[in-house]
N, C-alpha and C positions, 0 to 999 in steps of 0.2 A: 696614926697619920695616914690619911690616905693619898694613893700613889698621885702623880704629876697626871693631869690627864694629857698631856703634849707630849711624851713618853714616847706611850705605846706607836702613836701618829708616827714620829719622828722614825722611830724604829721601821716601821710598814715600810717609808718611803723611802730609809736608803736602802731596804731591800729591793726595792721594786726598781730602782736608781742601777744598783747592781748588778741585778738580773737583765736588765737593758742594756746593759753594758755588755756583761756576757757572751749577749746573742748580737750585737753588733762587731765582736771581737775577728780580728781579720788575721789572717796568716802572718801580716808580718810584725804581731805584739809580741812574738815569741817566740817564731822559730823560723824569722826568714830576715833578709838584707831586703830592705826598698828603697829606690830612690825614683823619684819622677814618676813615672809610670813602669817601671822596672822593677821587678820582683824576682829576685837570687835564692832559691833553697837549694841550691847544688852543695852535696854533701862535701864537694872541693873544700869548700869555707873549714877553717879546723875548726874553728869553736862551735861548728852546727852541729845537733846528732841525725843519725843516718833516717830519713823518713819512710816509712813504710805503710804510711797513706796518707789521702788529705784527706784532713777532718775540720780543719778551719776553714773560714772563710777567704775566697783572694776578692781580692779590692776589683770591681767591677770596672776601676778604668785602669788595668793591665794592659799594655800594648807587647810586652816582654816577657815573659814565664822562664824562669830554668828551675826546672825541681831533676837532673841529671844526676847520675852517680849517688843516686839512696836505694832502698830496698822496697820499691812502691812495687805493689803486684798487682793492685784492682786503681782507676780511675773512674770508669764508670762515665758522668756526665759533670764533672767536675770545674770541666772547661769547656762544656757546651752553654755558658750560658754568660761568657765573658764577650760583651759586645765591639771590645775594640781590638780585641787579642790578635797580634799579627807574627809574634813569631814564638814558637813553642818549644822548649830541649826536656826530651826525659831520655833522655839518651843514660845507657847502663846502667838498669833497674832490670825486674823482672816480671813486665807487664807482660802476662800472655792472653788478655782479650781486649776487644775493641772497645775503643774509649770515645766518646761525642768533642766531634770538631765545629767548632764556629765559624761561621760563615768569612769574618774577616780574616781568617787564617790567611798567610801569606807562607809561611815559612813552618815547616814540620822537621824536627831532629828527633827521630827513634829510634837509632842504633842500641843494638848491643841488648835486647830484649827478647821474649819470647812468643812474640804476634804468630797464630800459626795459618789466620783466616783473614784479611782487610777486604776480602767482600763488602759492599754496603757502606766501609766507614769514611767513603769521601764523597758518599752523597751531595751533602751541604756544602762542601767545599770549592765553593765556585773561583775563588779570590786565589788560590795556591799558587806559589808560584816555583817551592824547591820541594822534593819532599827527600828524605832521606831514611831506608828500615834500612841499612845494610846491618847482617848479622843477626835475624830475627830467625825466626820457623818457619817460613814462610815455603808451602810446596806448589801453589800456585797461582796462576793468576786468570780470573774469569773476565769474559766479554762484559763490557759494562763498567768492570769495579772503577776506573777515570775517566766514565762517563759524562761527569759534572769536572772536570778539572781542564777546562780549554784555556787556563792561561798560566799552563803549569809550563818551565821551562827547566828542569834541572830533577831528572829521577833517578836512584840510585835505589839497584835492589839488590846491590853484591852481595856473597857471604850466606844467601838462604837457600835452603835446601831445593829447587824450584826444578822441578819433573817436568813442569806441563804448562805451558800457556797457550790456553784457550783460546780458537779463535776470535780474533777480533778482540785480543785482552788487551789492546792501547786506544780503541774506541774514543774520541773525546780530545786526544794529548794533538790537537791543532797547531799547537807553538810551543811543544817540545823541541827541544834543541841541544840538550845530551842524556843519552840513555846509556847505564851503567849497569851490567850483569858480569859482573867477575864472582869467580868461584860458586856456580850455580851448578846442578847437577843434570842439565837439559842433554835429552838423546840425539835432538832432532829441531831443524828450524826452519818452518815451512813459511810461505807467503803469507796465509790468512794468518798466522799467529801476529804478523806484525802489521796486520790492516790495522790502520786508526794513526799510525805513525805520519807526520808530514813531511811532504817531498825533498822540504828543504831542515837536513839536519846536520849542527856542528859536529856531533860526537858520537859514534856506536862505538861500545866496547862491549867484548862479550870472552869471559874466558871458563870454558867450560870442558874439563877434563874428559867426560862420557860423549860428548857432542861427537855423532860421528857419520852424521847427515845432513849437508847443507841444500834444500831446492834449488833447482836453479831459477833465475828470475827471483831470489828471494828477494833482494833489495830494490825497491821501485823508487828509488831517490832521483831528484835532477842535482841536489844539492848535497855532498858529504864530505865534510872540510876534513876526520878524521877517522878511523875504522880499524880498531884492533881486534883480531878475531884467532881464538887461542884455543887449540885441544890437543888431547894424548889421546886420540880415535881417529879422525879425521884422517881419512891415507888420499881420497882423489876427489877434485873438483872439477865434478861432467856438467857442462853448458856453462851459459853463460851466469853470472853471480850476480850482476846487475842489467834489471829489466826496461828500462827507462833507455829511450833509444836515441844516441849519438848527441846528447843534449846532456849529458850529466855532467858534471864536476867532481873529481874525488882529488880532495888536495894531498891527501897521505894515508895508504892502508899498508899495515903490517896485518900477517899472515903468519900466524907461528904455530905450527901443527909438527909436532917433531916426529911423528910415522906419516907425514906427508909421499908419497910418491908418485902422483899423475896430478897435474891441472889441464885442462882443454885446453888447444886451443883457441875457443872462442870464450873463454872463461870473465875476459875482461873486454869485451865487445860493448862500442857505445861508450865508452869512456874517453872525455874526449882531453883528459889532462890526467895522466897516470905516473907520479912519483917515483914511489918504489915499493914492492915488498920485500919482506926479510922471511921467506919459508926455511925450515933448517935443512930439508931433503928435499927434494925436485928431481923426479927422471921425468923428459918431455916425451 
């Protein structure tokens, strides 16, 4: 008896059926939570296993990403090609090289990783609005690297090892409005380093244990609603600290330098609304 010849047919095409299915399979038939446009691989979930890369597809209208708290080390360009993608968490992984950001980014969470370069990786990033590495490898920061980020309002690089930033390494951050360097390892913080900075800013913090040089004129603000500035180096503060003349605003700076001994003077000249500091030592 010979074979069905609808068989073989049958057979080709729920392979080919299959195989199409396959290669349309998205991240979240297996190992993510989706709803809406929201996508949950954060290894938080108990019943997820820990991901240590993406190898599926995500659904090209992701507005929301958390792949946080797995073991991802490479990303690559994984999420450079999500056109709606606006806020991103891979926070506590161990990503340590630059991964492709889409232009719609708004929101970056990457704590807790081991980034040691982000040179170059916010090129495309015109749309940013937070970004957050605290906690990465990060030793510097060059002229240029938030060049493309003018509507960034909220950065935070506490926690990285950071020696040196480079002239002119906030370039671009027009409507920044808090900048966070706690526990960095900076010697010294001159004027060019904070060129690119705008006049008017909510929040400077900076606590930096080695810091044991501050220029004077370093801060050119008319506008600084808050300003914690913190080291175990820092013993005297010669001239004036802010260069912006008899027109600024400083709603509240604390000063906690504990081998503090000499401020000028004229150290706080030009300030025309001055709070209070809290230094732990002061001889005038």
């Amino acid at each position: 008896m010979s074979p069905t010849p609808g068989i073989p047919i049958c057979l080709i095409l729920i392979l080919i059926c299959y195989q199409a299915a396959a290669l349309h399979k998205t991240i979240c038939d297996d190992m993510c939570h989706c709803h809406d446009n929201e996508v949950d691989c954060s290894a938080q979930l108990g019943d997820l296993h820990d991901l240590h890369e993406l190898t599926a597809n995500i659904p090209n209208d992701t507005d929301t990403l958390d792949v946080s708290s797995n073991q991802i080390e490479f990303i690559g360009d994984a999420f450079y090609h999500l056109p709606v993608l606006q806020k991103l968490n891979v926070a506590n992984n161990k990503i340590a090289t630059q991964y492709g950001l889409p232009s719609s980014l708004t929101g970056l969470y990457g704590q807790n990783n081991k980034l040691t370069d982000i040179f170059g990786m916010f090129n495309n990033t015109t749309n940013l609005e937070i970004v957050d590495l605290t906690n990465n490898q990060i030793s510097s920061i060059q002229n240029g690297t938030f060049f493309n980020c003018g509507r960034l309002v909220e950065l935070t690089l506490s926690g990285n090892p950071l020696t040196q930033l480079y002239d002119g390494a906030f370039t671009g951050l027009s409507h920044l409005l808090k900048l966070y360097l706690r526990d960095v390892h900076l010697k010294s913080l001159h004027k060019e380093s904070l060129k690119g900075l705008p006049r008017v800013l909510w929040e400077f913090v900076i606590r930096a244990p080695y810091l044991c040089y501050i220029e004077p004129g370093l801060f050119d603000f008319t506008t600084l609603s808050f300003s914690s500035i913190s080291s175990d180096c820092l013993r005297n503060l010669s001239g004036r600290i802010f260069s912006a003349a008899n027109n600024s605003y400083v709603g509240s700076i604390h000063i906690e330098f504990t081998p503090l001994q000499e401020i000028s003077q004229n150290a706080f000249d030009g300030i025309s609304s001055f709070f209070w500091t809290r230094p732990y030592k002061v001889f005038m």
